[in-house]
DSSP file (Angstrom, degrees, kcal/mol; ACC not computed):
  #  RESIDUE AA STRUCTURE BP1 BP2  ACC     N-H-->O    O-->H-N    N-H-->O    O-->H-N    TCO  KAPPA ALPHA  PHI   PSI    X-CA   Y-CA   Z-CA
    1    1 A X              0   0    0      0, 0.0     2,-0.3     0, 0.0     0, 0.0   0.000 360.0 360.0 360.0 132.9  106.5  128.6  110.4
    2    2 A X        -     0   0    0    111,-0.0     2,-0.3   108,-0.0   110,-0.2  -0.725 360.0-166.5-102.1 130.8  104.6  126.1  108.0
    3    3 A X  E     -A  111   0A   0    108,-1.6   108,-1.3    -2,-0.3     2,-0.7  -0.868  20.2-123.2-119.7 169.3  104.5  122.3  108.9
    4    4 A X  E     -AB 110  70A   0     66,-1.1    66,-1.7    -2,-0.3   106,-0.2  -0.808  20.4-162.9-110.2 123.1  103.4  119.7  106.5
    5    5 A X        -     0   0    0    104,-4.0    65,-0.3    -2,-0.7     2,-0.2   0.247   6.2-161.8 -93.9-124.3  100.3  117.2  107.1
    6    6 A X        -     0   0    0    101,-0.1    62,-3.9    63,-0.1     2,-0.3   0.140   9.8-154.5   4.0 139.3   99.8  114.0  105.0
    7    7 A X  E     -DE  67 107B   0    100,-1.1   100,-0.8    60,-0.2     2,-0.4  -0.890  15.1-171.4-106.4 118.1   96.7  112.0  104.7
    8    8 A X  E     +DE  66 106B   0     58,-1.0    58,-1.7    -2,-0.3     2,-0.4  -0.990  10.6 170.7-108.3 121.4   97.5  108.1  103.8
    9    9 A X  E     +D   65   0B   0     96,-1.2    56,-0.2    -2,-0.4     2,-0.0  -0.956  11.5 132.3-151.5 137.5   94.6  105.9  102.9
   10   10 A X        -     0   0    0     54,-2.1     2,-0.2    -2,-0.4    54,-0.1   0.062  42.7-109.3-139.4-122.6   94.3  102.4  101.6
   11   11 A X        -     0   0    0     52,-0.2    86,-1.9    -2,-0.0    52,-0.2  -0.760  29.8-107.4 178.9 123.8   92.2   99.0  102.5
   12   12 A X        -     0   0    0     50,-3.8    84,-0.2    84,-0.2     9,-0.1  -0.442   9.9-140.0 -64.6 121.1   93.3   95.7  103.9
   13   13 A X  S    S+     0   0    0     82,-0.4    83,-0.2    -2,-0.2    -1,-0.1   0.911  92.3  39.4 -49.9 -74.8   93.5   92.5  101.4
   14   14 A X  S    S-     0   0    0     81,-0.6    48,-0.4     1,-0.1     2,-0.2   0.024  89.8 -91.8 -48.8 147.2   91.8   90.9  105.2
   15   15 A X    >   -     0   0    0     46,-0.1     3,-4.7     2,-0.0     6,-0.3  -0.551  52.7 -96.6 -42.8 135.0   89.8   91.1  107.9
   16   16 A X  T 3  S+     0   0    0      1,-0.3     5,-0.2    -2,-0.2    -2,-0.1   0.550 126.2  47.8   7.9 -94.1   91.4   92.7  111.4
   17   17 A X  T 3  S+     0   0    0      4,-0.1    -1,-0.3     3,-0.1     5,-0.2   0.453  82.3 108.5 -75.2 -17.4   92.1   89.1  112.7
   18   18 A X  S <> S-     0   0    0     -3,-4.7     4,-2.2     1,-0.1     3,-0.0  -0.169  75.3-125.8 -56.1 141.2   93.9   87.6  109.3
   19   19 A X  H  > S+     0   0    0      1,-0.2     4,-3.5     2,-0.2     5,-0.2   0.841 108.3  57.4 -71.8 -11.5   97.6   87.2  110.3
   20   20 A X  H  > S+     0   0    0      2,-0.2     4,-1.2     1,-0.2    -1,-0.2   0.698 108.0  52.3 -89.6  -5.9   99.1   89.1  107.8
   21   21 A X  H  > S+     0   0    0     -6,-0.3     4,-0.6    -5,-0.2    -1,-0.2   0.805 103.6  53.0 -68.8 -27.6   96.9   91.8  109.1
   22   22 A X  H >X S+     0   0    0     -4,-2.2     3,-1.0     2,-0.2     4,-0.7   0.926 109.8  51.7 -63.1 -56.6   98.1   91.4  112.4
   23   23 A X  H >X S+     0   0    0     -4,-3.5     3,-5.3     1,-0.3     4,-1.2   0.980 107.7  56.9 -41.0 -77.7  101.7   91.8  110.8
   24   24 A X  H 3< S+     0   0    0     -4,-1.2    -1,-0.3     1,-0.3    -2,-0.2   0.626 105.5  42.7   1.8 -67.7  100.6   94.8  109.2
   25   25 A X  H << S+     0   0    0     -3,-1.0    -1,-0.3    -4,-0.6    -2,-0.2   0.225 110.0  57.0 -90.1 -10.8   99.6   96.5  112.0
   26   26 A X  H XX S+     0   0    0     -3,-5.3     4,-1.3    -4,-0.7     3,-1.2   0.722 112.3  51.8-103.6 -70.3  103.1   95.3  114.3
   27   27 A X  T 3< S+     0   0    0     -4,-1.2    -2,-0.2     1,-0.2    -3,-0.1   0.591 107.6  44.5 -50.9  -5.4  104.7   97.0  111.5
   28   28 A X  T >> S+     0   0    0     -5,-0.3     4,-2.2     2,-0.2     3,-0.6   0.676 111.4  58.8-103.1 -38.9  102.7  100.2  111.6
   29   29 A X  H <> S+     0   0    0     -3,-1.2     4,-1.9     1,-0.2    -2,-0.2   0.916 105.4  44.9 -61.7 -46.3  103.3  100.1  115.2
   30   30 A X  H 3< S+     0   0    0     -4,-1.3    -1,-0.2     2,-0.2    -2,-0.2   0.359 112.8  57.0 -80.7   3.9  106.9  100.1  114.9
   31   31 A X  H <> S+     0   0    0     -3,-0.6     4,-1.9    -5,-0.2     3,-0.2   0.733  97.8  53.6 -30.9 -82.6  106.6  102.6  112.5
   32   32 A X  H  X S+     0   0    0     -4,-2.2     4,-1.1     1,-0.2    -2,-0.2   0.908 104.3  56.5 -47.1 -63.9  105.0  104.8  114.2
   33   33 A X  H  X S+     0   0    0     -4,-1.9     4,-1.2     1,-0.2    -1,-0.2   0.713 107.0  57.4 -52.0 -23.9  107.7  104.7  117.2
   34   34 A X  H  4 S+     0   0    0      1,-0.2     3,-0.3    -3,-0.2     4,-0.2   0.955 102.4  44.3 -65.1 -57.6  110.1  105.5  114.8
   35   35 A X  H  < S+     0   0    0     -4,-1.9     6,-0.6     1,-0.2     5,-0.3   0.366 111.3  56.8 -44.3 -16.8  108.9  108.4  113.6
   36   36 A X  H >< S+     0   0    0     -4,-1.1     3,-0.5    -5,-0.2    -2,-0.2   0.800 112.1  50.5 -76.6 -38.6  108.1  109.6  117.3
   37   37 A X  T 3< S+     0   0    0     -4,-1.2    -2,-0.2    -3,-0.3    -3,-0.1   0.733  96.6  63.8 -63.4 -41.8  111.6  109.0  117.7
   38   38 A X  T 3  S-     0   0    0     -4,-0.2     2,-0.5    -5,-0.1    -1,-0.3   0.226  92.1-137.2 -81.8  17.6  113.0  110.9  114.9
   39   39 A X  S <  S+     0   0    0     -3,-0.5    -1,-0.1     1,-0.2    -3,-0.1   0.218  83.1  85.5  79.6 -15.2  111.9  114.0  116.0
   40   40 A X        +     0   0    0     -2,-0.5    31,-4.0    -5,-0.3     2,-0.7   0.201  64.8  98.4-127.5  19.8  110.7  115.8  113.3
   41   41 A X  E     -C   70   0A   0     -6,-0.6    29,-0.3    29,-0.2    -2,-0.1  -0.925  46.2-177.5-103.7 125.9  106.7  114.3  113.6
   42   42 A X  E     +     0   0A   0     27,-2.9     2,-0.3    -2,-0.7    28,-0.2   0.688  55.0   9.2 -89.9 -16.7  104.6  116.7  115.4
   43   43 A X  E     -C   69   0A   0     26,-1.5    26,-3.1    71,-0.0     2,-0.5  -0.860  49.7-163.4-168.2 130.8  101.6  115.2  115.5
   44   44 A X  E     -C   68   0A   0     -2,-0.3    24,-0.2    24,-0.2     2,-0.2  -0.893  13.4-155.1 -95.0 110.3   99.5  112.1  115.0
   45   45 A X        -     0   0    0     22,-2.7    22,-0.5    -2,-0.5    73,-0.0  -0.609  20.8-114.3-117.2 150.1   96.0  111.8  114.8
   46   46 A X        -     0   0    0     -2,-0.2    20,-0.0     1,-0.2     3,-0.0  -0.337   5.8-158.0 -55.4 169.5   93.5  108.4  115.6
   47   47 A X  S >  S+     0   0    0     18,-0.1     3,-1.9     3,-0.1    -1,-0.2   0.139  77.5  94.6 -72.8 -24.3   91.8  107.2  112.4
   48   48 A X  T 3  S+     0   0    0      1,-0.2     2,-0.1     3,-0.0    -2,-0.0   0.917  93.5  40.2 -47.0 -62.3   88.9  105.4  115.5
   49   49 A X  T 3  S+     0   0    0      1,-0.1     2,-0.5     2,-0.1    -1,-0.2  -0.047  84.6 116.6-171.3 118.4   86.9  108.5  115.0
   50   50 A X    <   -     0   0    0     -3,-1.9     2,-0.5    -2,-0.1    -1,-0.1  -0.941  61.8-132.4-122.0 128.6   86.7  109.6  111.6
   51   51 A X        -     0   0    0     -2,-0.5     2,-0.8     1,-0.0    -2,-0.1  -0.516  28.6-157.1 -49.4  95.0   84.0  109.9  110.0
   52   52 A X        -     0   0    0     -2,-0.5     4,-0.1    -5,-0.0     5,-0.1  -0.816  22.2-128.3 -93.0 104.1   85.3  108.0  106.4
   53   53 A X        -     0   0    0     -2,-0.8    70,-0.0     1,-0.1    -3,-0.0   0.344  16.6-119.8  10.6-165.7   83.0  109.2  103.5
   54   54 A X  S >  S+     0   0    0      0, 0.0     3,-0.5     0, 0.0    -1,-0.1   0.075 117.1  48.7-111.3 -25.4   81.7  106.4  101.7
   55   55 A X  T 3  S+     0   0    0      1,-0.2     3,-0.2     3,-0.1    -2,-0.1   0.014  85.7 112.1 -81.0  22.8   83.6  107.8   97.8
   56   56 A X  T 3  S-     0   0    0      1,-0.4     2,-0.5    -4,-0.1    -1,-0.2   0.832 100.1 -36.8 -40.6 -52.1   86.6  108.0  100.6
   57   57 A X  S <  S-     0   0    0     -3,-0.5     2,-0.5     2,-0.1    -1,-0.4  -0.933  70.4-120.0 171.8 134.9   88.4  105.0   98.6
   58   58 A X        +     0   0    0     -2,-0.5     2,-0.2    -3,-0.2    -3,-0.1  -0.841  62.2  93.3 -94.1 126.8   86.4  101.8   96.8
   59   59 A X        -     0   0    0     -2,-0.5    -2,-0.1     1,-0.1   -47,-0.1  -0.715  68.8-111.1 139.1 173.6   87.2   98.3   98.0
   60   60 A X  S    S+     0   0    0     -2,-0.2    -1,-0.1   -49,-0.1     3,-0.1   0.670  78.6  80.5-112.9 -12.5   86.0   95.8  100.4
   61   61 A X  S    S-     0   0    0      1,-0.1   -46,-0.1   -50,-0.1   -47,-0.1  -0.558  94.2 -65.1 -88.7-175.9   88.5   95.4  103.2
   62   62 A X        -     0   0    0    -48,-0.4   -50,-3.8   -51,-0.2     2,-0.3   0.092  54.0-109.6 -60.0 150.8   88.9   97.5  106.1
   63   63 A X        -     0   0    0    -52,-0.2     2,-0.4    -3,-0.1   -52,-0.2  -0.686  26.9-167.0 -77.3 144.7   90.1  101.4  105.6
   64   64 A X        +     0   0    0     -2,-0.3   -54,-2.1   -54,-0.1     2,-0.3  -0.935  19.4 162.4-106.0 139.7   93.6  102.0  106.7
   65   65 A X  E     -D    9   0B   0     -2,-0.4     2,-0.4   -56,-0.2   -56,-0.2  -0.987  15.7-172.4-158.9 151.5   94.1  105.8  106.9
   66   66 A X  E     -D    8   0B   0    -58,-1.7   -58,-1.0    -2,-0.3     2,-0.2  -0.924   3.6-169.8-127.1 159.6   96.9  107.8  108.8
   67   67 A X  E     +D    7   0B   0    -22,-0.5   -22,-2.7    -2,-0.4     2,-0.3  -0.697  18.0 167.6-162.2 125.6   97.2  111.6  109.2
   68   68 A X  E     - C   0  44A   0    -62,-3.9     2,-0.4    -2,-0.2   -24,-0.2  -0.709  28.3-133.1-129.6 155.8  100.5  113.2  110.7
   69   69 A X  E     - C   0  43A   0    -26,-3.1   -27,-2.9    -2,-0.3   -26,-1.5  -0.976  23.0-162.2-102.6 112.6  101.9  116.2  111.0
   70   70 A X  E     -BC   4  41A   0    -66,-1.7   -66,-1.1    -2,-0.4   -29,-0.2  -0.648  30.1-126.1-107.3 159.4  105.6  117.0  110.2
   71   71 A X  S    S-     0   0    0    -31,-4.0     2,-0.2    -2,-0.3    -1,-0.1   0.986  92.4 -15.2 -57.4 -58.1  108.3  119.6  110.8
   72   72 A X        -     0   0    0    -32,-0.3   -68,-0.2     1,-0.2     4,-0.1  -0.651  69.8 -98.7-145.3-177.5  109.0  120.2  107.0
   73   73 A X  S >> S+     0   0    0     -2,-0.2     3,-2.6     2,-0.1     4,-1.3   0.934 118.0  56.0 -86.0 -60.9  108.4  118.4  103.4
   74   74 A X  H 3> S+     0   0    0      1,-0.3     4,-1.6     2,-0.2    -1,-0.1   0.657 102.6  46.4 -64.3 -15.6  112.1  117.0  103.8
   75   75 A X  H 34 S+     0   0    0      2,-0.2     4,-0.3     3,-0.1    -1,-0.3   0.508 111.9  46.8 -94.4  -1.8  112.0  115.4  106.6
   76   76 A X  H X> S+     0   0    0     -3,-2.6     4,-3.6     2,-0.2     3,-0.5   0.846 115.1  54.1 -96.4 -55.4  108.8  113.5  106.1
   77   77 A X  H 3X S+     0   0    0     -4,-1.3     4,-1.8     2,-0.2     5,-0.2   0.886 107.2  49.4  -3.9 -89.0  110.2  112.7  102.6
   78   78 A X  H 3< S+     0   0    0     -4,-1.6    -1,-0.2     2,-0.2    -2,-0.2   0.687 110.6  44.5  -4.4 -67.5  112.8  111.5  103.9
   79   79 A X  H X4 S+     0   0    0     -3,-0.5     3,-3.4    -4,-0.3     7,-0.3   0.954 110.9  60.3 -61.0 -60.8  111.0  109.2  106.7
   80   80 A X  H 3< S+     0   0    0     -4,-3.6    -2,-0.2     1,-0.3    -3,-0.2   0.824 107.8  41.5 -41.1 -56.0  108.7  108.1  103.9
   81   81 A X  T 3< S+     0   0    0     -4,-1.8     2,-0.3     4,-0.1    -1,-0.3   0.151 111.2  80.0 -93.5  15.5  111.9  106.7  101.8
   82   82 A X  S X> S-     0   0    0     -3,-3.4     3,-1.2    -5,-0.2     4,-0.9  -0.787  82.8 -32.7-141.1 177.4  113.6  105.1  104.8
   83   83 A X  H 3> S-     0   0    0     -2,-0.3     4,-2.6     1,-0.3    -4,-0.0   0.119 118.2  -1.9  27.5-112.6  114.1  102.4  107.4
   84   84 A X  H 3> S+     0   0    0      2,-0.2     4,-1.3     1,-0.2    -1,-0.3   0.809 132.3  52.4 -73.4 -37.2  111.3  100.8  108.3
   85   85 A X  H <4 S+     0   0    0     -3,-1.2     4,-0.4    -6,-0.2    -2,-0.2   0.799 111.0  49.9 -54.5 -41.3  108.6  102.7  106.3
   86   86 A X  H >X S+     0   0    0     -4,-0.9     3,-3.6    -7,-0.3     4,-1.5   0.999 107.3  57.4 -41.3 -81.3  110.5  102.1  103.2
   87   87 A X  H 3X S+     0   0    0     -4,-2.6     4,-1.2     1,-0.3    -2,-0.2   0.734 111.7  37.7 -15.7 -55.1  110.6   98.4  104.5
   88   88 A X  H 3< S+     0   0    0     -4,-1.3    -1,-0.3     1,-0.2    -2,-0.2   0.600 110.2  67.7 -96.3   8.8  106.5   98.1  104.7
   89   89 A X  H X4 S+     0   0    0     -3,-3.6     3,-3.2    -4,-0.4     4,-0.5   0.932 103.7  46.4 -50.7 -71.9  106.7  100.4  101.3
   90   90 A X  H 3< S+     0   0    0     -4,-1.5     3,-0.3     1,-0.3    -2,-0.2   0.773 114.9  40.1 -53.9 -24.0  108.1   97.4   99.9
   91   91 A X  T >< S+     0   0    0     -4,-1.2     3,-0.7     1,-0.2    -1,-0.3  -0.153  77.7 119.0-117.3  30.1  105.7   94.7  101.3
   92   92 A X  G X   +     0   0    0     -3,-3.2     3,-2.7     1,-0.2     4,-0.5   0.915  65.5  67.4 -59.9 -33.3  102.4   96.7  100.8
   93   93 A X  G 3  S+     0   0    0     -4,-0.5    -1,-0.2    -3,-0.3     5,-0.1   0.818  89.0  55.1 -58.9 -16.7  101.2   94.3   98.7
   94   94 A X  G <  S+     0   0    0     -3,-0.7    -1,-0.3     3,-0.1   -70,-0.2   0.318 128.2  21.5 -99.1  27.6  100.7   91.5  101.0
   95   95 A X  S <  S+     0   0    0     -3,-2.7   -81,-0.6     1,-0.2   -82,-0.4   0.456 114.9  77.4-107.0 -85.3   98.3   94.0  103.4
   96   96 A X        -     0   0    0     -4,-0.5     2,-0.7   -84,-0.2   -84,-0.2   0.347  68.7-147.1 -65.1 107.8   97.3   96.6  100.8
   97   97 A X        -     0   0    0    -86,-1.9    -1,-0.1    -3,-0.1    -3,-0.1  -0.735  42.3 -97.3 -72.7 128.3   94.8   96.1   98.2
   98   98 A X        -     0   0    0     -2,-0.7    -1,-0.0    -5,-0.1   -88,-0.0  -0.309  39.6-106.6 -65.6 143.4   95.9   98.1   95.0
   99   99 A X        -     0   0    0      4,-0.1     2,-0.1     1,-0.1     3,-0.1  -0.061  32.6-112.0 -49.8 164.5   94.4  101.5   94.6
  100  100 A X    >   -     0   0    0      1,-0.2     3,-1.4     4,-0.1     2,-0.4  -0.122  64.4 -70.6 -81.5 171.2   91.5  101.8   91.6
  101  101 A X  T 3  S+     0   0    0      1,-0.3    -1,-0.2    -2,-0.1     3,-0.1  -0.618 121.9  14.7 -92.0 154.7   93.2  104.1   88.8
  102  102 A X  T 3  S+     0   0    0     -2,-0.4     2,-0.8     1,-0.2    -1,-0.3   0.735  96.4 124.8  66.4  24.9   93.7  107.8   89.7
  103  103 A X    <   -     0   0    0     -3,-1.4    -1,-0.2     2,-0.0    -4,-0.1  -0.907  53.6-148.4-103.3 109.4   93.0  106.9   93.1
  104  104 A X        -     0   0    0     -2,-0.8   -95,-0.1     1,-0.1    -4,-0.1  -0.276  14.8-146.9 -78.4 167.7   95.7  108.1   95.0
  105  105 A X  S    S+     0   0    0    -97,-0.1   -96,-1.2    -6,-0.0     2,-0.3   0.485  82.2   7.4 -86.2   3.1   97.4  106.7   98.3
  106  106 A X  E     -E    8   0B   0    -98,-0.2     2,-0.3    20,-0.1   -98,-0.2  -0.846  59.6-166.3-172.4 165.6   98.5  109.7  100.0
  107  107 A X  E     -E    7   0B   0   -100,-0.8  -100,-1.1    -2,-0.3     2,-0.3  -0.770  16.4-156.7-158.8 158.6   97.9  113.8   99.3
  108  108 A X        +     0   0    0     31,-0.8     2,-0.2    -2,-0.3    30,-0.1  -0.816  13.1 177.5-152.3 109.1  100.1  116.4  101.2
  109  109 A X        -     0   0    0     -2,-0.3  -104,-4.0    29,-0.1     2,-0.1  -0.726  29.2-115.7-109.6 162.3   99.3  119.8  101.9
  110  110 A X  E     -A    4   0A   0     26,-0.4     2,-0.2  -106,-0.2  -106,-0.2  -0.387  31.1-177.8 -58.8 155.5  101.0  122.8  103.8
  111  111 A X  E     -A    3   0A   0   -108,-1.3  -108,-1.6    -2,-0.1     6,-0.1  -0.690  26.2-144.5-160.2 119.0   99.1  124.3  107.1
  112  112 A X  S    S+     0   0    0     -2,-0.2     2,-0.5  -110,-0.2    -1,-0.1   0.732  89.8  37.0 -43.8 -43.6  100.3  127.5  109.5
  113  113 A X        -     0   0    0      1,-0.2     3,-0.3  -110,-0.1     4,-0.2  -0.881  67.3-143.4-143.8 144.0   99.0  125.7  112.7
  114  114 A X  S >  S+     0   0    0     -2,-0.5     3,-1.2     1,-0.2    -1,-0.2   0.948 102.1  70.8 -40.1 -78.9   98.8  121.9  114.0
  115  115 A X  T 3  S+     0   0    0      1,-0.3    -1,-0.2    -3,-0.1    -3,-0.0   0.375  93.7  57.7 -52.6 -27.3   95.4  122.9  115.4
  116  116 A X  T 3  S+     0   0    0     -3,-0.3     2,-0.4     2,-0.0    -1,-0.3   0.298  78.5  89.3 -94.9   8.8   94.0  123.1  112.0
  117  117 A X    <   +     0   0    0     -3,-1.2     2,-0.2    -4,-0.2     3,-0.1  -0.825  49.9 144.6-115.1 119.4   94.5  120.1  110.7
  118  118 A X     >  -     0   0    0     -2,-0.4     4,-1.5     1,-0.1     5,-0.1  -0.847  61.6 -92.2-160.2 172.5   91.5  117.2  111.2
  119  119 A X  H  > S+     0   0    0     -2,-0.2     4,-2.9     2,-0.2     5,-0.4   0.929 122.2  64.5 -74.7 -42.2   90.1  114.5  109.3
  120  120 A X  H >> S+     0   0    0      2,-0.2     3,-3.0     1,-0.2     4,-2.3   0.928 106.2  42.8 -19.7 -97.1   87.6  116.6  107.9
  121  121 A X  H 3> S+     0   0    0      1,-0.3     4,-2.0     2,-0.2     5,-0.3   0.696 110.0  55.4 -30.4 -48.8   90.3  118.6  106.3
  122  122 A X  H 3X S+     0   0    0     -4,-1.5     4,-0.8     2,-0.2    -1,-0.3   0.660 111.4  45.3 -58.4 -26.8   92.3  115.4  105.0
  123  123 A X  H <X S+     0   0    0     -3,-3.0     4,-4.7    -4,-2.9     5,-0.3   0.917 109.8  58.1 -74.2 -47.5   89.1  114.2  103.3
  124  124 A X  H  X S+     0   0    0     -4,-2.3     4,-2.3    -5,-0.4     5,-0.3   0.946 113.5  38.9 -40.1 -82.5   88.8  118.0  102.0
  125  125 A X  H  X S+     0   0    0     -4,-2.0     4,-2.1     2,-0.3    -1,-0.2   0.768 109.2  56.8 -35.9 -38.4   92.3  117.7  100.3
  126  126 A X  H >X S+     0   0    0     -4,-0.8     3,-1.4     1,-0.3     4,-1.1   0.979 115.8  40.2 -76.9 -56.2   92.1  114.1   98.9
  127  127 A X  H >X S+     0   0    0     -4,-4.7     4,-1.6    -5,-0.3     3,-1.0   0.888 109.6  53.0 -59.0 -32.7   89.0  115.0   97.0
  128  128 A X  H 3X S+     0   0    0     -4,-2.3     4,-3.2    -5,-0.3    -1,-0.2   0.767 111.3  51.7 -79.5 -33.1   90.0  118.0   96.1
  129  129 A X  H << S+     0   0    0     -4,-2.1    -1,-0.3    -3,-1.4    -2,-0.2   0.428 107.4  53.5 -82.3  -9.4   93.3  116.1   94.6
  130  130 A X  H << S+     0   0    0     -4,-1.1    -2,-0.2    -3,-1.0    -1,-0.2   0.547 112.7  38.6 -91.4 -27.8   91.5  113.9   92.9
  131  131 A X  H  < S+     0   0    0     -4,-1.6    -2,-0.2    -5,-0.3    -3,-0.2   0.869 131.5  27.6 -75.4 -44.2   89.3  116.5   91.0
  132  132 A X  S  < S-     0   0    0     -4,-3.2    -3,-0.2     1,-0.2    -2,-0.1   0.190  97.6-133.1-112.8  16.3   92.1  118.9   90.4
  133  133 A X        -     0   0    0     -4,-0.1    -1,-0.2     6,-0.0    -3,-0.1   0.050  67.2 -18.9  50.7-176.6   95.2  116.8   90.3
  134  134 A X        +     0   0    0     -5,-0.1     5,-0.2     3,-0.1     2,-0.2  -0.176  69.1 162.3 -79.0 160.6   97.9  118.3   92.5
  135  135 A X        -     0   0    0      3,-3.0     3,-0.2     1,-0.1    10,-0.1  -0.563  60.6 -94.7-139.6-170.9   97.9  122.2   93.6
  136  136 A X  S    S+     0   0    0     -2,-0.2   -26,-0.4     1,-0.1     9,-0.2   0.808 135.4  55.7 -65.0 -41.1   99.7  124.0   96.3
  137  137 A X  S    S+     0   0    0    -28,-0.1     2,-0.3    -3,-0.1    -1,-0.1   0.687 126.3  15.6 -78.6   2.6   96.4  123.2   98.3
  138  138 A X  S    S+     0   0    0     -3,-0.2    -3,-3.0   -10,-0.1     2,-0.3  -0.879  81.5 161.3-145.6 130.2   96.8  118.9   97.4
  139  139 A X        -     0   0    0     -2,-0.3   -31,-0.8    -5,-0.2     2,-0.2  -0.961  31.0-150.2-137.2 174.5  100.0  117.8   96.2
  140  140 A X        -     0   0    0      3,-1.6   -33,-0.0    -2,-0.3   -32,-0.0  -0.546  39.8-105.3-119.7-165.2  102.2  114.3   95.9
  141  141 A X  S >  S+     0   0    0     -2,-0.2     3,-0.6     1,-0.1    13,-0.5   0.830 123.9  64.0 -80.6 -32.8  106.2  114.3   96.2
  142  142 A X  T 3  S+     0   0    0      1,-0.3     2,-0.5    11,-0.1    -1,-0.1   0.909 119.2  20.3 -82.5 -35.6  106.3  113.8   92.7
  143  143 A X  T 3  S+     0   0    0     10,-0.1    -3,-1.6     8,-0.0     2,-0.4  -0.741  89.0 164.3-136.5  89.5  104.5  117.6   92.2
  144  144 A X    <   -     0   0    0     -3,-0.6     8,-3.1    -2,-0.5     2,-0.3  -0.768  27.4-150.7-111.2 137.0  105.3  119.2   95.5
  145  145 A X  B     -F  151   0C   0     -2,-0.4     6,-0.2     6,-0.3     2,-0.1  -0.851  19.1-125.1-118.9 164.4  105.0  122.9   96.2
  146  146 A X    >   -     0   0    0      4,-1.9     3,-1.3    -2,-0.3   -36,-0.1  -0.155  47.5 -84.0 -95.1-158.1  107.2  124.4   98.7
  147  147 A X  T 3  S+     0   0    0      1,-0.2    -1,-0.1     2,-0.2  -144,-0.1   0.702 130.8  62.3 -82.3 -25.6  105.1  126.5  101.6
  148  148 A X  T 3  S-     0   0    0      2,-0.1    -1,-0.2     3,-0.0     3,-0.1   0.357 122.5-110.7 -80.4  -5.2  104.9  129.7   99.3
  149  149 A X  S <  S+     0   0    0     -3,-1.3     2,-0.6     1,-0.3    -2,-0.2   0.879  75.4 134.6  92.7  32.4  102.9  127.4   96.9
  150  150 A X        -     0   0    0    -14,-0.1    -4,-1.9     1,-0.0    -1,-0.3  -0.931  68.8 -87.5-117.8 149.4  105.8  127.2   94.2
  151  151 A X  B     -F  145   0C   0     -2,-0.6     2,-0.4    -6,-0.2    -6,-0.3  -0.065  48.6-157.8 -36.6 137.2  106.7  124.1   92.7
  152  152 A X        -     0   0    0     -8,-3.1    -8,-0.5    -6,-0.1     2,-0.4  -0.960  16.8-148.0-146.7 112.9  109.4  122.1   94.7
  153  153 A X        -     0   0    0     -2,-0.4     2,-0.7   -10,-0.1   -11,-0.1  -0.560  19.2-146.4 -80.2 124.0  111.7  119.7   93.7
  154  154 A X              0   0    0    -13,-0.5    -1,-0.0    -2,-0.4   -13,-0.0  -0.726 360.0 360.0 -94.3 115.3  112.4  116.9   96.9
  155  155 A X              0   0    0     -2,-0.7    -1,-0.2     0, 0.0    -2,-0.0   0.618 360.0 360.0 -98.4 360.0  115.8  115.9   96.6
């Protein structure tokens, strides 16, 4: 059985202490519990410490980065487009600095075991999705391959 990781990484308009970073960060938190709730995230991993790259992302506020593990592509999908993550979807802009062009926010690959899955690896992918556009081994929702590496439409 194949689970699906995503790597999310962005930058903070503030510094840490600004309040609408502190909102930010209560929303991410409640977030987070949701998906713990819902059943179908296997794993979460700290962002404290990884080693960020320095061509990781351009801009001057703090990195934000996540990297989860999920049961399947749909159910993460799914999470992605709903409740409370949809919600801070909607209101990135007042954290979120906008990406540079062709810098994406997010890459999503397939993986056989939890255990293999690191920051390392999430760095691995996002560049690698950023030279080669999406592949089975990098992908976005919008050009998603299913675990056998063939294109997959997410309904």
């Amino acid at each position: 059985m194949a689970f699906v990781a995503i790597f999310t990484i962005g930058r903070l308009k503030h510094p840490y202490e600004h309040p609408a970073s502190r909102e930010f960060f209560e929303a991410g938190y409640k977030i987070m519990r949701q998906a713990s709730i819902s059943g179908q995230l296997i794993k979460e991993f700290s962002p404290d410490k990884a080693a960020i790259p320095e061509e990781a992302i351009v801009g001057e506020g703090p990195p934000i980065l996540t990297l989860t593990v999920w049961e399947n592509l749909q159910s993460l999908y799914r999470f992605t487009y709903s409740g409370k993550h949809q919600q801070a979807l909607r209101d990135r802009n007042k954290w979120i600095d906008p990406h540079q062009e062709k810098q994406p926010t997010y890459v999503v690959w397939w993986t056989e075991k939890v255990k293999d899955v690191s920051w390392e690896e999430a760095f691995k992918r996002y560049n690698y999705y950023i030279q080669h556009g999406p592949t089975p081994f990098a992908f976005d929702y919008k050009h998603a391959f299913d675990e056998l590496g063939e294109p997959f439409l997410i309904k």
